[in-house]
C-alpha positions as CSV (number, residue, x, y, z in Angstrom):
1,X,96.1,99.3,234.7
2,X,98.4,99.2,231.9
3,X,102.1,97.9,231.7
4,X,104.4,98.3,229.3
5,X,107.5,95.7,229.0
6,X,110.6,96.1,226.9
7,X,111.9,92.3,226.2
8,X,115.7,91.3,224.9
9,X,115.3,88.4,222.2
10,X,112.9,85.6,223.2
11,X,113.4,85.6,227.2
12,X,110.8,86.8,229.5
13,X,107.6,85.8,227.2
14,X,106.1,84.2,230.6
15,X,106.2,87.9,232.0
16,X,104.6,89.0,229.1
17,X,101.3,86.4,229.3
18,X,100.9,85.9,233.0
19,X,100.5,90.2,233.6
20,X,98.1,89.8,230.9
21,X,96.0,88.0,232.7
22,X,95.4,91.1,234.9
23,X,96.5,94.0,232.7
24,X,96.6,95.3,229.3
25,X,100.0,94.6,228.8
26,X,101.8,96.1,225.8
27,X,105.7,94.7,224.8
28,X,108.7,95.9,222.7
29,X,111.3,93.5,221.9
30,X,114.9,94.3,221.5
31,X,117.7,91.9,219.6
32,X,119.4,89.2,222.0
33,X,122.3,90.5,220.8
34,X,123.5,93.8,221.4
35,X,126.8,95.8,221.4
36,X,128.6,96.6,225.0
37,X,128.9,100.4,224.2
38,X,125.7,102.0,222.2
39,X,126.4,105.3,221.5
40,X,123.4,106.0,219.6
41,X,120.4,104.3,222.1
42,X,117.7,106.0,219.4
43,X,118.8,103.0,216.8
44,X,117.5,100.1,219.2
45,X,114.8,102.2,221.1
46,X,112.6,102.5,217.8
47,X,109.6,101.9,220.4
48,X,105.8,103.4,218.6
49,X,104.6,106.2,220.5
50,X,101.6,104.0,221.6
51,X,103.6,101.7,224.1
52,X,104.2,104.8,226.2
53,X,100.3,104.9,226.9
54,X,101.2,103.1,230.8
55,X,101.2,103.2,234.2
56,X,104.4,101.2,234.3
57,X,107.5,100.2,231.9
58,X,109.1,96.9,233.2
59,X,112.7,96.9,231.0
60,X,114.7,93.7,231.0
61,X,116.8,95.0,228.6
62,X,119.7,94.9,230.7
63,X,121.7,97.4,229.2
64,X,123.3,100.5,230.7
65,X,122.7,102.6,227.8
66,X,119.3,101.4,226.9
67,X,117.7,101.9,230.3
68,X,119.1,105.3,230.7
69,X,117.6,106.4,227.6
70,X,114.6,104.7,228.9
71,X,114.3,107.1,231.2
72,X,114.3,109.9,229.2
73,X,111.5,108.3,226.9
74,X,109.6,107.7,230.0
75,X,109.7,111.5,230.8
76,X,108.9,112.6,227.4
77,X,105.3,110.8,227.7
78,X,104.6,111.4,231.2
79,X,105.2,107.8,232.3
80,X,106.1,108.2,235.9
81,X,107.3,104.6,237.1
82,X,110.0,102.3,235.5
83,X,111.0,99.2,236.7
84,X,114.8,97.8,236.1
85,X,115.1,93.7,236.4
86,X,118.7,92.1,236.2
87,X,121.0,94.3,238.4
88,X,124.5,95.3,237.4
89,X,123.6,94.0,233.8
90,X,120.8,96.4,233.8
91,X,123.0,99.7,234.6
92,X,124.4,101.6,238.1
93,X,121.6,101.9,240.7
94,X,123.2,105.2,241.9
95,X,123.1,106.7,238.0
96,X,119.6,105.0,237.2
97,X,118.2,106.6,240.4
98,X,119.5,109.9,239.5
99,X,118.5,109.7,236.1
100,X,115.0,109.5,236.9
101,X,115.2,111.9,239.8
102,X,116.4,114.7,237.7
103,X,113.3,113.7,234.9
104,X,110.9,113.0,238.0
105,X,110.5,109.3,236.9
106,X,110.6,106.9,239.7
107,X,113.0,104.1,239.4
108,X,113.1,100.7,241.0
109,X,116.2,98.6,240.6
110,X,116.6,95.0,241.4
111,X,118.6,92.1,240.9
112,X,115.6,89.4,240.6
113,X,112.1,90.0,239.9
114,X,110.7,88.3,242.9
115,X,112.6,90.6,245.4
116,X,110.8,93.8,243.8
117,X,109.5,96.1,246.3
118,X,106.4,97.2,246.5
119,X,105.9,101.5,245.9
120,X,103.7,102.8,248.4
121,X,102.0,104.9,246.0
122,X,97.7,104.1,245.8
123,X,98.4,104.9,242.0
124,X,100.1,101.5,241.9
125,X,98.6,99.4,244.8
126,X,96.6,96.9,242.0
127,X,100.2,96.0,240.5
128,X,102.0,95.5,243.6
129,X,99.4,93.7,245.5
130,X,99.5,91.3,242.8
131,X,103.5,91.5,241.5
132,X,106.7,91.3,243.8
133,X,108.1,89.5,246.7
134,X,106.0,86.4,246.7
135,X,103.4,85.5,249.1
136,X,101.6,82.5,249.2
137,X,98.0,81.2,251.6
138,X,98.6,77.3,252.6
139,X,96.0,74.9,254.0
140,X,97.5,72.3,256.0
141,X,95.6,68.9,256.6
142,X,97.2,66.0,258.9
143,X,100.5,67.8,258.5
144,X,100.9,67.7,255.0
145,X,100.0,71.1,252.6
146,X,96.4,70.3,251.3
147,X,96.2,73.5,249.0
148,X,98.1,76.6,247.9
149,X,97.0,79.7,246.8
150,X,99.1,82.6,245.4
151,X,98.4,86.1,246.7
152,X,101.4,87.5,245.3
153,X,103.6,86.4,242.4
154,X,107.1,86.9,241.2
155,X,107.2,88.5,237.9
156,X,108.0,85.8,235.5
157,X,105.5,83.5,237.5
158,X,108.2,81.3,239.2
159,X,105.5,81.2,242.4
160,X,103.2,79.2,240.8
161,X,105.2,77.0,240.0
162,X,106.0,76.3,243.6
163,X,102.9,76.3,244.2
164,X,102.1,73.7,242.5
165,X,104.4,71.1,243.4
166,X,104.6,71.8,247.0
167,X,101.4,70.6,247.3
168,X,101.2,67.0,249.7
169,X,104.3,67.8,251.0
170,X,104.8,67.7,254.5
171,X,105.1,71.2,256.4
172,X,108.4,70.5,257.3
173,X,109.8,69.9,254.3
174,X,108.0,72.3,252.3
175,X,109.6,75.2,252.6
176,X,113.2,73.8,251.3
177,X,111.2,72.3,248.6
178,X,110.1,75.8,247.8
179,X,113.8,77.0,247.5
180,X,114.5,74.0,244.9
181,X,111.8,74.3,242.9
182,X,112.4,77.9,242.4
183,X,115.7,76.9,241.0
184,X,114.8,74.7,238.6
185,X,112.3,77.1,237.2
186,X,113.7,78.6,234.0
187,X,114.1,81.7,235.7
188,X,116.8,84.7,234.3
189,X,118.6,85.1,237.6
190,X,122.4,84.7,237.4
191,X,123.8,81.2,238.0
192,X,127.1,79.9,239.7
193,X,128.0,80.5,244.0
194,X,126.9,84.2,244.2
195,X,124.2,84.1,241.8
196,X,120.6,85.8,242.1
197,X,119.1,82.5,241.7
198,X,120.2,81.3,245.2
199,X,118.4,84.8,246.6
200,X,115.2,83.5,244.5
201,X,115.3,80.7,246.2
202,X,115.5,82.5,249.6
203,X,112.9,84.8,248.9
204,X,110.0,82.0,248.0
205,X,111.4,79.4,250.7
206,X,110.8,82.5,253.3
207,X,107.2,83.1,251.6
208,X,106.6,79.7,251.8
209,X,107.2,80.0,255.8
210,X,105.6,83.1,256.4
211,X,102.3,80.9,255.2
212,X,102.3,78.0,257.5
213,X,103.8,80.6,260.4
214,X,100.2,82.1,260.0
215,X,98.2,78.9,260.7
216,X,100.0,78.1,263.7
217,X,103.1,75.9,262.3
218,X,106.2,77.1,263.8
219,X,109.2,77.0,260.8
């Protein structure tokens, strides 16, 4: 499978080297920097025709005016599946959607990478079964976690990383545990009361349960 990722200044390298451990991914990287209002999208999106030879264009662009043009790149070269990380930054889920209904170009939208759906479409089952909302397989010995395996990883590899520290812990406190180390991963989510990071933390505390809830520890 092939997946295509459209960066924004240095952020989201991790993304970039842990999908190529399964794909051949291909990146374009846009300034840090950009103006609220682009008027002329075709100045930044100076993309080579050869990044459009995927199954999937990941854009953490985060710009309204960016992504929708994205869309009508994606339709020009057949590419039938774009993914949009970083929520309101990244553009209105209502216009997005509609872009890419009217160009027949599917479009997920999500705040935070690790609460990405997965598209029930065989096309993309080797992506998803490997990308999204977390999942992990735990072995438990004398109440402590022995061993951690991920099944399923958020994009920018945060569920490794709770992985490995939530190893020797004990099953009951593991699963908080899960929540803080997601947060002190350097992960994009917003910050502050409301921010996406808190739902990161959510997302791989609840995958951290769903694993010891499958052999036989109540959480």
């Amino acid at each position: 499978m092939k997946v295509g990722l459209i960066l924004r200044g240095k952020y989201r390298r991790s993304d970039v080297e842990l999908m190529k451990k399964h794909f051949d991914v291909k990146s374009f990287e846009l300034p840090e920097n950009l103006p609220d209002l682009i008027e002329n999208p075709d100045e930044y999106l100076k993309i080579p025709k050869e990044f459009f030879d995927v199954d999937i264009i990941i854009s953490y662009a985060t710009h309204p005016d960016l992504n929708l043009e994205l869309i009508k790149l994606a339709e020009k070269y057949n590419v039938k599946l774009v993914i949009f990380s970083g929520g309101a930054k990244a553009g209105s889920y209502k216009q997005l959607k509609e872009e890419g209904k009217k160009r027949n170009v599917t479009v997920i939208w999500e705040e935070i990478c690790c609460a990405t759906p997965a598209l029930k479409d065989d096309k993309y089952n080797e992506f998803f079964s490997l990308f999204g909302v977390p999942e992990f397989e735990i072995e438990v010995e004398n109440g402590k976690i022995k061993d951690v395996r991920v099944k399923k990883s958020a994009f920018c590899g945060a569920t490794y990383f709770v992985a490995k520290n939530i190893k020797g812990l004990s099953v009951e406190e593991a699963p908080s545990k899960a929540g803080y180390y997601t947060q002190i991963y350097p992960c994009m989510a917003s910050r502050g009361m409301n921010g996406g990071i808190h739902r990161a933390a959510r997302v791989h505390k609840r995958a951290v349960e769903k694993a010891l809830e499958k052999v036989g520890y109540k959480c």
